[in-house]
C-alpha positions as CSV (number, residue, x, y, z in Angstrom):
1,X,0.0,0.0,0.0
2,X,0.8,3.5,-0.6
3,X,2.4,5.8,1.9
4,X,1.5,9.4,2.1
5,X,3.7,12.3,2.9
6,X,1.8,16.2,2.9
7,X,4.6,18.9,2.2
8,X,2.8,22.1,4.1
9,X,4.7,25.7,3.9
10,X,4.8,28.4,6.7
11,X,6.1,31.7,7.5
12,X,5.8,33.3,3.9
13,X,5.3,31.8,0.7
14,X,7.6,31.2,-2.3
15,X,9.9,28.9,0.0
16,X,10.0,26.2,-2.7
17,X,7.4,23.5,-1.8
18,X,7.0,23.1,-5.1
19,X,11.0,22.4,-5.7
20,X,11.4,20.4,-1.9
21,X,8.4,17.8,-2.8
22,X,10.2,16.9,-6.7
23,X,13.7,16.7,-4.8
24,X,12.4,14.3,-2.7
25,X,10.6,12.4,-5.1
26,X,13.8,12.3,-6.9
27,X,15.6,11.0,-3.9
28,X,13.2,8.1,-3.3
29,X,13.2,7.1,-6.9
30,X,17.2,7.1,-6.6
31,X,16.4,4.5,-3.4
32,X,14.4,2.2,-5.9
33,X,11.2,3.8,-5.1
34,X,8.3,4.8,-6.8
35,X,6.6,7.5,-6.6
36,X,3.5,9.7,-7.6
37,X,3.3,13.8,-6.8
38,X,0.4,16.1,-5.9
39,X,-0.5,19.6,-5.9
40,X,-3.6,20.8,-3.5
41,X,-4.4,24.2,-4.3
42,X,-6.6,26.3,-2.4
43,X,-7.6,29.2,-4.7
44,X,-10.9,29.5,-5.8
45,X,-10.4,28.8,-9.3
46,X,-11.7,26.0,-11.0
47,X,-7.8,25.7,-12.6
48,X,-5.4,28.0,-13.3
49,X,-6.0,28.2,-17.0
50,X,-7.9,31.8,-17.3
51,X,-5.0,33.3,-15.2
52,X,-2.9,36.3,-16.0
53,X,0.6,34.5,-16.1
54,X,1.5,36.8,-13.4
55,X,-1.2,35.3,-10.8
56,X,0.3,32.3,-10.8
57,X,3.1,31.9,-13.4
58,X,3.3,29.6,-16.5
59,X,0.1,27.5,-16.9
60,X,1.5,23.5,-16.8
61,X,-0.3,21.4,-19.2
62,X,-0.6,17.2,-18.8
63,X,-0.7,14.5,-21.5
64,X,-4.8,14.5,-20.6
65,X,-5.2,18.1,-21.2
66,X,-5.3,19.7,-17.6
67,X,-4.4,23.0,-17.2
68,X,-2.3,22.4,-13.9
69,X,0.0,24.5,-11.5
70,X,3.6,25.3,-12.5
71,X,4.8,23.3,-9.5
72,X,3.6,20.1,-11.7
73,X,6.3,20.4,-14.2
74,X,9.2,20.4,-11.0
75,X,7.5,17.1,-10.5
76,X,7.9,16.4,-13.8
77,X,11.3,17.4,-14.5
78,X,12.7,16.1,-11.6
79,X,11.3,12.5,-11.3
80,X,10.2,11.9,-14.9
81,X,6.7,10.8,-14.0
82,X,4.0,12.2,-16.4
83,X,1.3,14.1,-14.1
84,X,-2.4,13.8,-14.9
85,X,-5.9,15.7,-14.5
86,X,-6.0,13.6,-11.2
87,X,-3.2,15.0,-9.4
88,X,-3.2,19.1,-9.1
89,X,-6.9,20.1,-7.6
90,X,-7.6,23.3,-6.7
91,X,-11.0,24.7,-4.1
92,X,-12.7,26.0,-7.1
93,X,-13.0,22.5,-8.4
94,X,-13.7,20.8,-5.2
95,X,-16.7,23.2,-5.0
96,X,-17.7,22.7,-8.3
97,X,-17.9,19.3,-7.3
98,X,-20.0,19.2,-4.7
99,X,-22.5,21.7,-6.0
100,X,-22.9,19.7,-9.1
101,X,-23.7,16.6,-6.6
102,X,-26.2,18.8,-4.8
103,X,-28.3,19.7,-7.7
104,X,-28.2,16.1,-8.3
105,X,-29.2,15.3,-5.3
106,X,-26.3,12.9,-4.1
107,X,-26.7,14.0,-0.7
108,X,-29.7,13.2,-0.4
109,X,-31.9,15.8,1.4
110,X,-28.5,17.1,3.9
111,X,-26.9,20.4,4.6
112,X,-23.7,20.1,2.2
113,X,-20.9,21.6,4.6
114,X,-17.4,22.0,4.9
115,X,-17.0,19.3,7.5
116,X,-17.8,16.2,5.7
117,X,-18.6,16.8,2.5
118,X,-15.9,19.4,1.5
119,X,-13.2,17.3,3.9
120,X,-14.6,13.8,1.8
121,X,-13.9,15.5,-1.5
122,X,-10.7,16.7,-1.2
123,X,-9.3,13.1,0.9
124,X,-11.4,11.1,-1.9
125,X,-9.2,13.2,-4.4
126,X,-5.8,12.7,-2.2
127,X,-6.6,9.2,-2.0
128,X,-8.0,8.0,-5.2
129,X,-6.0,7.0,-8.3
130,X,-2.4,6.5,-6.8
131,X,-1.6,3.6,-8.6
132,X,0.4,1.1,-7.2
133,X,3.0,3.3,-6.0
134,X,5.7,3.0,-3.0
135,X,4.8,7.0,-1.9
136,X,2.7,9.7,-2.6
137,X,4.1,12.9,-2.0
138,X,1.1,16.0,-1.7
139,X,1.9,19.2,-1.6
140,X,-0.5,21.8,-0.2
141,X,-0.4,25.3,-1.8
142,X,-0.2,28.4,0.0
143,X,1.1,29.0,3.8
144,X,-0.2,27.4,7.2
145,X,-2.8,30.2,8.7
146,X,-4.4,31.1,5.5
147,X,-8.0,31.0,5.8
148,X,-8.7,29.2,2.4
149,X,-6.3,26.8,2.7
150,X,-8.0,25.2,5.8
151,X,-10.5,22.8,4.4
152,X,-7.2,21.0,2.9
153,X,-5.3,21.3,6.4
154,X,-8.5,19.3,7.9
155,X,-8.6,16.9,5.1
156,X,-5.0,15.9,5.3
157,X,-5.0,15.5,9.1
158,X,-7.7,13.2,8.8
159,X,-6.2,11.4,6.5
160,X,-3.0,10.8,8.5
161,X,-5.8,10.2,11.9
162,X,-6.9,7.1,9.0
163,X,-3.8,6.2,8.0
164,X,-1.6,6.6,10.9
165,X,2.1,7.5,11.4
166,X,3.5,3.8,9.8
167,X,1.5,5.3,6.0
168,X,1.3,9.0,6.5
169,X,4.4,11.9,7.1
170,X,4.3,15.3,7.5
171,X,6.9,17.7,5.9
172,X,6.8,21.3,6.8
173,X,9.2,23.6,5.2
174,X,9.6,26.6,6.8
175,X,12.1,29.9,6.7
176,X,15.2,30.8,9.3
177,X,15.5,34.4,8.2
178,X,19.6,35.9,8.4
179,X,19.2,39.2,10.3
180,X,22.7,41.0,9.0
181,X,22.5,43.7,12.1
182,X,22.8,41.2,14.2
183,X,24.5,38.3,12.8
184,X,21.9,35.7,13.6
185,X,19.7,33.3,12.3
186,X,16.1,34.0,14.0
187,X,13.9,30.7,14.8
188,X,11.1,32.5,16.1
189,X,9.4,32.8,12.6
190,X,9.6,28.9,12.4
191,X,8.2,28.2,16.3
192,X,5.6,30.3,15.3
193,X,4.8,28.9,12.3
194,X,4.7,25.1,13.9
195,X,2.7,26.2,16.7
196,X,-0.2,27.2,14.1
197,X,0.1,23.9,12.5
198,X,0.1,22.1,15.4
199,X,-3.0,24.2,16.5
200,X,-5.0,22.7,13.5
201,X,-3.9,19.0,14.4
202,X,-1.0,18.7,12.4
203,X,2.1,17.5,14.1
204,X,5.1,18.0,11.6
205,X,7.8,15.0,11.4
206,X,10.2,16.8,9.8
207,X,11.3,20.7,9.3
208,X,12.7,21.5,6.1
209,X,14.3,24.9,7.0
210,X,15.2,27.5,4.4
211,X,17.9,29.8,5.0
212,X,21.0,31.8,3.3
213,X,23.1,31.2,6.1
214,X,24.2,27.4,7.7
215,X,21.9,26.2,10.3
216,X,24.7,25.5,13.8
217,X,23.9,22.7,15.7
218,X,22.5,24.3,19.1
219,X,20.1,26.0,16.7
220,X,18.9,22.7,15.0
221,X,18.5,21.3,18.9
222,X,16.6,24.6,20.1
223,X,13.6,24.2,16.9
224,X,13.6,20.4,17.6
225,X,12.5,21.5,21.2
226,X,10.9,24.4,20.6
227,X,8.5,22.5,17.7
228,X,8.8,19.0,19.3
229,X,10.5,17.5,16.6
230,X,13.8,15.1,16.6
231,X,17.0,17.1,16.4
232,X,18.0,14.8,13.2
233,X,14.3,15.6,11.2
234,X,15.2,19.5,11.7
235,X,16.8,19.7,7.8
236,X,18.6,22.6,6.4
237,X,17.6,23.1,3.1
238,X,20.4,25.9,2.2
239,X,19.9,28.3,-1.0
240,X,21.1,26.6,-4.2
241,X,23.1,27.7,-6.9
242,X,20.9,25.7,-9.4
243,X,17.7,23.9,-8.5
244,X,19.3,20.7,-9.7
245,X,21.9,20.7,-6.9
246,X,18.9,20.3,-4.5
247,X,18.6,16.4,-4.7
248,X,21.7,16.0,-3.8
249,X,21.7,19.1,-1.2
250,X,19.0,17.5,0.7
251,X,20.0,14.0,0.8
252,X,23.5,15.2,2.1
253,X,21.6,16.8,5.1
254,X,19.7,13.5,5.5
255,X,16.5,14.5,4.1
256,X,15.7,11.0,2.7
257,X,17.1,8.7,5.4
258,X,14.9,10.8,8.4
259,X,11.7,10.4,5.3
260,X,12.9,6.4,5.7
261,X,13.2,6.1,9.2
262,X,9.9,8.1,9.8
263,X,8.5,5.2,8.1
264,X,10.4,2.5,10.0
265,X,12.0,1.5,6.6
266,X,15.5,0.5,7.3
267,X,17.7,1.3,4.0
268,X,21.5,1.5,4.9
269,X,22.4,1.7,1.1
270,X,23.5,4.7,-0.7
271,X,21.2,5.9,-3.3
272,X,22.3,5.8,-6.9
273,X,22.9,10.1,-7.4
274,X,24.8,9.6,-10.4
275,X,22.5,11.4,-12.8
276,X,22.5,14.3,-10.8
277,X,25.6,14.1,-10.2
278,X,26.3,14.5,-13.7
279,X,23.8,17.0,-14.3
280,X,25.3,19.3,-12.0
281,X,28.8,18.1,-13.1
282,X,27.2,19.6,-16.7
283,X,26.2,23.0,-15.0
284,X,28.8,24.1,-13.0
285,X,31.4,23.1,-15.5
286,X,30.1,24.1,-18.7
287,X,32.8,24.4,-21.8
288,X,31.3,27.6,-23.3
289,X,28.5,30.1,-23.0
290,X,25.5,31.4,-25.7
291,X,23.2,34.2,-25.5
292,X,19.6,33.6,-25.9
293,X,17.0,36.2,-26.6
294,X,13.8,35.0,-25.4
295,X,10.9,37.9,-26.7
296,X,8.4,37.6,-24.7
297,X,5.3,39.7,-23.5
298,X,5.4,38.6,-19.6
299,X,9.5,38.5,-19.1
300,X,9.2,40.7,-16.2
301,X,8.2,37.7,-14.4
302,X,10.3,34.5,-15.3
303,X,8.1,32.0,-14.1
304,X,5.5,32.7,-16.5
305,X,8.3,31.2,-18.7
306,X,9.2,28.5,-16.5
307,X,9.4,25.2,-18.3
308,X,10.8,27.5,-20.8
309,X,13.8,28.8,-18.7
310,X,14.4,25.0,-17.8
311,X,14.2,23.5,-20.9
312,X,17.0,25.8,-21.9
313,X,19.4,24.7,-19.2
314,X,18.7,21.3,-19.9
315,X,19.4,22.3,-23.8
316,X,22.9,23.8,-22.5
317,X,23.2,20.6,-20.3
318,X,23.0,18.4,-23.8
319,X,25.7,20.8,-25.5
320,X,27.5,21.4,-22.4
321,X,27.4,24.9,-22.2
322,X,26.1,27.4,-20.0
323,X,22.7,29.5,-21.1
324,X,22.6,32.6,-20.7
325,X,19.3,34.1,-21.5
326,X,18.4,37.8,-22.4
327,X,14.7,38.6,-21.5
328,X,13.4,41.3,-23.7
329,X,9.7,42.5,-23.9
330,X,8.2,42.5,-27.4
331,X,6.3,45.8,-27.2
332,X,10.1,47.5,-27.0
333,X,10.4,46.5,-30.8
334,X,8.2,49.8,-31.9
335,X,11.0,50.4,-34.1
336,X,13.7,48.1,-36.4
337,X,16.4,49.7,-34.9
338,X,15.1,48.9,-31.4
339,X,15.4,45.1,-32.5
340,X,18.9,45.7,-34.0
341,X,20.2,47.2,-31.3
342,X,18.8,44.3,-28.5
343,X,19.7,41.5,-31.0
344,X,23.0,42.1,-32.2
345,X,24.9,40.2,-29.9
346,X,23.0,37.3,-28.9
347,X,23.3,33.5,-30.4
348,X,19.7,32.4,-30.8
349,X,16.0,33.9,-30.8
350,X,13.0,32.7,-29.2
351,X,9.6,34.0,-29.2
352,X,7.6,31.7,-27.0
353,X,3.5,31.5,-26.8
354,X,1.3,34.6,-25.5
355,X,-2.4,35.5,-26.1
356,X,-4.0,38.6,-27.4
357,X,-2.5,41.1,-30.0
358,X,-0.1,43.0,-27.1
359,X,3.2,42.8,-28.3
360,X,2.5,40.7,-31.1
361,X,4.2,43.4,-33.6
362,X,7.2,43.4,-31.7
363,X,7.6,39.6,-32.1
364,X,7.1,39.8,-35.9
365,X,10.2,42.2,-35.9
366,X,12.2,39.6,-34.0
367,X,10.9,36.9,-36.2
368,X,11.9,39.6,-39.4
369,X,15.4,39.9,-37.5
370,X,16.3,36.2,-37.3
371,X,15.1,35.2,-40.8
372,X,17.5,39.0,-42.2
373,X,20.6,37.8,-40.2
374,X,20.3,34.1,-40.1
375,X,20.4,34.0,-36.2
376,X,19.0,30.2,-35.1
377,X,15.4,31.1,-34.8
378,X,12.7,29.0,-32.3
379,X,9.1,30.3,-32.5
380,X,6.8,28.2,-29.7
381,X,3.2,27.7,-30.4
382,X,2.4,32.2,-30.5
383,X,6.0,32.5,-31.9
384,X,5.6,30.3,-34.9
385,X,1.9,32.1,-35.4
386,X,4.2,35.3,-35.9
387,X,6.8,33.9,-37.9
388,X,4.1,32.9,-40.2
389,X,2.8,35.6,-40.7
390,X,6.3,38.0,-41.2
391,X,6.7,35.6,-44.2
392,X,3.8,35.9,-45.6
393,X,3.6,39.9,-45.4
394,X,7.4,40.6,-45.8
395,X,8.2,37.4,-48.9
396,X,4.9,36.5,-50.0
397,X,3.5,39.7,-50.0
398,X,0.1,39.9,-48.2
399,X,1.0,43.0,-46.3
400,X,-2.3,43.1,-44.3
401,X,-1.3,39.2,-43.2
402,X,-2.9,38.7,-39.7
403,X,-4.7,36.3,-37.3
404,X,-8.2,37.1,-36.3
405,X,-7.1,36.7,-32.5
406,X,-5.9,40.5,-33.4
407,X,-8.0,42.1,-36.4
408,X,-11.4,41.2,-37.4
409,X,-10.7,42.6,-41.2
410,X,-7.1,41.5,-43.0
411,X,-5.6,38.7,-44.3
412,X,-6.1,36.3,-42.0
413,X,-3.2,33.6,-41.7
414,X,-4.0,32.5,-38.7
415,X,-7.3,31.9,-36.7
416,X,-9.7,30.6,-34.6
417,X,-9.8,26.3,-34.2
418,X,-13.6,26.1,-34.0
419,X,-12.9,21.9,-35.0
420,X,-10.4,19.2,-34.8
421,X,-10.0,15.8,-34.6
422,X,-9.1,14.2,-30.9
423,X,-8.7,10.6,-30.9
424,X,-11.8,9.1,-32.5
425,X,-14.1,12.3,-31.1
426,X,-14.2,15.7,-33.0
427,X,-13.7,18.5,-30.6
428,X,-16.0,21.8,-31.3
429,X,-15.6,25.6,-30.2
430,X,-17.2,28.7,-30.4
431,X,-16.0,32.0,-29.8
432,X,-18.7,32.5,-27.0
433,X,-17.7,29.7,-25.2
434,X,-16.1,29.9,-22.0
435,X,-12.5,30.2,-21.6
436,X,-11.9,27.9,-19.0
437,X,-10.5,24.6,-20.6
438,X,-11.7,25.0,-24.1
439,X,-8.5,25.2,-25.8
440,X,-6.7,22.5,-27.7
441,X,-5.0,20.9,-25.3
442,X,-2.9,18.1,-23.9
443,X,-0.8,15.3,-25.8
444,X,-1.9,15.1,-29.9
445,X,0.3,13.1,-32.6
446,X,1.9,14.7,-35.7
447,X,3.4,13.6,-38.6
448,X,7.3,15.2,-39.9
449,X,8.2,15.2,-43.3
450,X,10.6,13.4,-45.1
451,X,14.1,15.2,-45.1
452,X,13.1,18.0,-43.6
453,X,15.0,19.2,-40.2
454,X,12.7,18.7,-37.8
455,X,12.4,15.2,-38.9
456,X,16.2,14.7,-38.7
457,X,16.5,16.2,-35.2
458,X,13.6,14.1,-33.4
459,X,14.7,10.7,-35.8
460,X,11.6,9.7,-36.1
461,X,8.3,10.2,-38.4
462,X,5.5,10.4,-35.6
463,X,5.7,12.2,-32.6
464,X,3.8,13.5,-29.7
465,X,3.6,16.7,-27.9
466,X,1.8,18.9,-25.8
467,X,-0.7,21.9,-27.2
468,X,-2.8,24.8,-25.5
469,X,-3.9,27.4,-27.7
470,X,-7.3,28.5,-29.6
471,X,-5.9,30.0,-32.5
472,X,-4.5,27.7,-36.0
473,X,-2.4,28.2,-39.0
474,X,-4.6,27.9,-41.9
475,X,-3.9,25.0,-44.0
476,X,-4.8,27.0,-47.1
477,X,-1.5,29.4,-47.2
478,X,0.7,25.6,-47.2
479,X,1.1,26.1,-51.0
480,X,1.8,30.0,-51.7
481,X,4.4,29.9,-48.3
482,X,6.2,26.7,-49.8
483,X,6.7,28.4,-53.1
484,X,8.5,31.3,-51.0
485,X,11.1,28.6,-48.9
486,X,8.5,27.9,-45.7
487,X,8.3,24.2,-45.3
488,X,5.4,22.8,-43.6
489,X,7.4,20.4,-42.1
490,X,4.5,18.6,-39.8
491,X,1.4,18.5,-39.7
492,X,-1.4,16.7,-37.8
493,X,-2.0,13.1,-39.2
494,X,-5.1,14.1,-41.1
495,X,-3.3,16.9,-42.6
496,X,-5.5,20.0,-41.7
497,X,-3.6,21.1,-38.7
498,X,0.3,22.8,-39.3
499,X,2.3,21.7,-36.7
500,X,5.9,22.6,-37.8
501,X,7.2,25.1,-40.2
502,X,10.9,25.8,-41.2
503,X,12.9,27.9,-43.8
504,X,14.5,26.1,-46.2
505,X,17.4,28.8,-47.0
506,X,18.1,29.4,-43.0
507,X,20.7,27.1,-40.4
508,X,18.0,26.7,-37.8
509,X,14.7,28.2,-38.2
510,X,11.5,26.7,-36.5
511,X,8.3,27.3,-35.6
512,X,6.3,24.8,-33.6
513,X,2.1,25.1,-32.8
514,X,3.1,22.8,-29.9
515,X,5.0,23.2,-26.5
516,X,8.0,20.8,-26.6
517,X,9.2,22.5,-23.3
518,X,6.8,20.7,-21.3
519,X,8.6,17.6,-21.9
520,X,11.8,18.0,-21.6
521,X,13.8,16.6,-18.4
522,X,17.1,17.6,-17.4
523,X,18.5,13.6,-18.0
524,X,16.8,13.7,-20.6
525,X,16.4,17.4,-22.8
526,X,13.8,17.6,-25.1
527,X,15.6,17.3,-29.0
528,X,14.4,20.5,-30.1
529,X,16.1,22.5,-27.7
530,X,19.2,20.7,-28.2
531,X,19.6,21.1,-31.6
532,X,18.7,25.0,-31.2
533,X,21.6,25.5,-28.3
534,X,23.8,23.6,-30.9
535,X,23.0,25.7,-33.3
536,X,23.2,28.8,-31.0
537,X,26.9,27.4,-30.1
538,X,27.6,26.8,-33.8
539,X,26.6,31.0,-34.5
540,X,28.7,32.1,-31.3
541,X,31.6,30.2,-33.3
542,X,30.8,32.6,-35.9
543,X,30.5,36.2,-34.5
């Protein structure tokens, strides 16, 4: 049977739940263990799909098609097990839930209230579809005391009342702030922090406690007291210089062992770390450096790029050089020379995905910059929309080429995906349909063309990848963009959708209606992004 362990955050948010729970899901696996990850979040909306990106950062999408906290592609990353609808939840959907059962009349004639039937949701959610796993690892968003986040703060104590302490952990990770005045680390913040967990029921077995400074020993013993908590469970989970020396951070400080013993699982081998070991080898070490633009419309928050930002390092990692990316807001391209002057002196371009017409001329000028001066271009899902359309307005002519996301009159090159094919069901939308979760997305197939790049650089005819977006290449502009170099170099299997273009007359230039950044791992980077850091290295060679 499964055992469960809750990661729970305190004293102010941001601490890296997100980062500690895939660290230690790494570590198991490195023990021979398997594992599954979960996300309980307590904001009110149904998912965190009709977000501004910076609410809540980068939108995660699964293989099914959920739209799922960013914290889900850590989990990802870090342990290489696929997430699914069933494992990121938020309050909204709980709700949504219930009420729907109500109007049914599930509960047949009772008051629906928070304690059982809200409680029963969210531990039938916690504890359903596991799988035959070794542990489950849940983490609960926000930070102990928050009013919303209490329904979830009940559920998982009951669950580990159920379950008891031999199938059910508690991680709380927690912050040791460095006051510079006086040259100490303050515990208070953390004493505090336990004692409002431990007000609600919830006993924590282990203290993961961030900090910029090392944690001395007669500090450890005085928040083991202070919290009631062995001296050996108090972990210091120092700052890192990459998120990929954490693994091996934590299980120095004994992070899995005390997660082991906790468990009365006695494991005196060493876990096999070599892969990160390597990794971080690859990182620290690298044998050169390239510049990447990334053009963007939210870069002044870099987690609404997050996969993004990773699947970059991991392209360096493959290459085995360092990243160094340039984050430059479209809308600043309101002139040519603007985009000559930010462009000049970096390796590669990439205009990643976006919605609405904001910034969208600024990313054709990029796009108009990379195809001039045959820098490596990568346009994502958005980004090949615009790279699209520069070719047809600036080679094939149609100077009034646009999408109808933007304008309703123009040429319009791109637009809305009222119908496609998904598996052996047709998927329909209308543009008054809600916005929540009616975009293509999750995991469709595609088909790559016969000598063509992209082909060569995944080895393979069929692939699959990740989609979320509304808005489609028209089919009908294949032809007149072929006869001017643009290769539509894969498309869906029944040949309506584009799913790849490329420039014939151009060393690396490709746009992609997908997002092949949600699947790329660190011991394993995703083939596109290697091949565009190579060819990124290959230009630095050149300037």
């Amino acid at each position: 049977m499964s055992r469960y362990i809750f990661i729970t955050g305190g004293v102010v948010s941001s601490l890296g739940k997100g980062l500690a729970s895939a660290a230690l899901g790494a570590l198991l696996q490195a023990r021979g263990y398997t594992v599954r990850l979960r996300k309980l979040d307590p904001y009110l909306n149904v998912d965190p799909g009709t977000m501004s990106p910076y609410q809540h950062g980068e939108v995660y999408v699964t293989d099914d098609g959920a739209e799922a906290d960013l914290d889900l592609g850590h989990y990802e990353r870090f342990t290489g097990v696929a997430a699914a609808q069933s494992d990121n939840v938020t309050t909204g959907r709980i709700y949504q839930q219930i009420i729907e059962r109500e109007r049914r009349g599930d509960y047949l004639g009772a008051t629906v209230q928070v304690i059982p039937h809200v409680t029963d949701a969210i531990k039938e959610f916690v504890l359903s579809d596991a799988g035959n796993v070794d542990f489950v690892l849940c983490e609960i968003g926000g930070t102990v005391g928050d009013i919303e986040a209490l329904p979830f703060f009940e559920s998982i104590r009951q669950v580990g009342l159920e379950l008891g302490p031999s199938r059910a952990a508690y991680i709380h990770v927690t912050l040791l702030p460095f006051i510079a005045v006086a040259g100490e680390l303050k515990t208070k913040p953390t004493q505090h922090s336990v004692k409002e967990l431990r007000s609600i029921g919830i006993q924590p077995d282990i203290l993961l406690c961030r900090s910029e400074q090392p944690i001395p020993a007669g500090e450890k013993r005085k928040i083991g007291l202070f919290c009631n908590v062995r001296e050996a469970a108090v972990i210091s989970a120092l700052d890192a210089a990459s998120i990929y020396d954490v693994p091996l951070a934590y299980h120095e400080e004994g992070l899995d062992h005390e997660v082991l013993s906790h468990f009365g699982i006695v494991d005196d081998t060493s876990p096999d770390l070599s892969r990160w070991e390597k990794i971080s080898a690859s990182i620290h070490n690298p044998d050169g450096e390239v510049s990447i633009a990334v053009v963007g419309k939210y870069t002044v928050l870099p987690d609404a790029y997050k996969s993004l930002m990773e699947a970059l390092v991991h392209g360096g990692i493959a290459n085995n050089v360092k990243v160094k990316i340039k984050w430059i807001e479209s809308e600043t391209f309101e002139q040519q020379d603007t985009a000559l002057a930010a462009l000049s002196n970096v390796h590669g371009i990439l205009v990643p995905g976006g919605f609405g017409e904001r910034g969208s001329e600024g990313k054709i000028r990029a796009v108009a910059f990379a195809r001039e001066h045959k820098v490596p271009y990568f346009g994502i899902c958005f980004g090949m929309q615009m790279a699209v359309i520069e070719v047809a307005r600036h080679i094939e002519g149609a100077k009034d080429a646009t999408s109808s996301e933007f304008e309703v009159f123009g040429t319009h090159v791109v637009g809305l995906m009222t119908e496609w094919a998904k598996g052996n069901a047709t998927e329909k939308r209308g543009e008054a349909d809600d916005l929540g979760g009616t975009m293509r997305l999750g995991a469709y197939p595609a088909r790559l063309k016969k000598d063509s790049l992209v082909r060569k650089i995944y080895g393979c005819e069929n692939i699959s990848e990740r989609h979320r977006h509304r808005y489609e290449v028209n089919i009908a502009w294949q032809a007149r963009l072929e006869n001017e170099g643009m290769i539509f170099s894969g498309l869906s299997p029944d040949g309506v959708l584009p799913e790849v273009v490329e420039l014939a007359d151009h060393p690396w230039f490709i746009g992609v209606q997908f997002h092949p950044e949600l699947k790329s791992r660190p011991f394993n980077p995703h083939p596109l992004f290697a091949s565009f850091i190579l060819a990124a290295l290959d230009q630095s060679r050149m300037v």
